[in-house]
N, C-alpha and C positions, 0 to 999 in steps of 0.2 A: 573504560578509559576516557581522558580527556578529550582525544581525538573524533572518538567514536559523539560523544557528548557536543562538539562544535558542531560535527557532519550532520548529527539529528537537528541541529537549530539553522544551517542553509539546506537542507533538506526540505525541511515545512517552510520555510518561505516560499521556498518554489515551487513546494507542492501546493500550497495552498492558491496559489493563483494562475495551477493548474497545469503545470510543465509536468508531464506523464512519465518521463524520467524520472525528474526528482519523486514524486508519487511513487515509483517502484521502488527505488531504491531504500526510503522512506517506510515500506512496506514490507522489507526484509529487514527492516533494523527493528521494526515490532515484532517479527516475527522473531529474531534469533537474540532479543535480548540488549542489543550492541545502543549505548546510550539514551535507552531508553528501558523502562519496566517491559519484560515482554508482555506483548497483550496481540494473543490473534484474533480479537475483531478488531481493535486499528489495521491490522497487516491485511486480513480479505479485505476490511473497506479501502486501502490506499491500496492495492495489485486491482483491485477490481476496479476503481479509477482509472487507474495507469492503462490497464487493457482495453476500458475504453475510450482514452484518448489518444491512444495510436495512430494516427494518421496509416490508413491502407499501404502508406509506400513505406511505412514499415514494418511490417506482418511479424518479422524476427521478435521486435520486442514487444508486442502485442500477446506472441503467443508464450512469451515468458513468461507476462504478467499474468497470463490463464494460468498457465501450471504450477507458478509460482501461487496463486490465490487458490489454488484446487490442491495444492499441498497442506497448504497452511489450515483450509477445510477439514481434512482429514484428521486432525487435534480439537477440532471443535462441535458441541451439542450443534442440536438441530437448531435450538434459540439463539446460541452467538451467533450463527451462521445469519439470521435471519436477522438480528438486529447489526450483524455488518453490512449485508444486503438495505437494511432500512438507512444507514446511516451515510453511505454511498449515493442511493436516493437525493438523499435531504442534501446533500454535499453544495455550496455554492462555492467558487472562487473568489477569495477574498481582493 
């Protein structure tokens, strides 16, 4: 949908310069398809971002981004896993 398609483009703005929200939310829109091609190695590498820039005082959305990113695992080889993990790595904030 069009909607889904606008949200994926302020989505990565934000996520790319590192707002951990936008990252999760961004994360699930790779995962379930929604304006974007599904691809779960984008979805582990932006939940696995998000989880870890959760600031401690908020443990709630940290551990979403975990189970959210350990779900999305669960559909993936042991190589996309590791080339999400590689690309999370490499990640800079634009």
């Amino acid at each position: 949908p069009p909607d889904a398609v606008q949200a994926v483009k302020w989505y990565r703005l934000a996520a790319e310069q590192g707002d951990a929200l936008a990252q999760a939310f961004l994360g699930t829109m790779y995962a379930n398809g929604q304006g974007v091609p599904q691809d779960y190695v984008e979805a582990h590498k932006w939940h696995n971002l998000a989880a870890s820039r959760f600031p401690a005082s908020e443990k709630d959305f940290h551990d979403i981004a975990v189970r959210n990113r350990d779900r999305v695992a669960t559909m993936m080889t042991p190589a996309q896993i590791a080339e999400a993990q590689k690309l999370a790595r490499e990640w800079k904030p634009k």
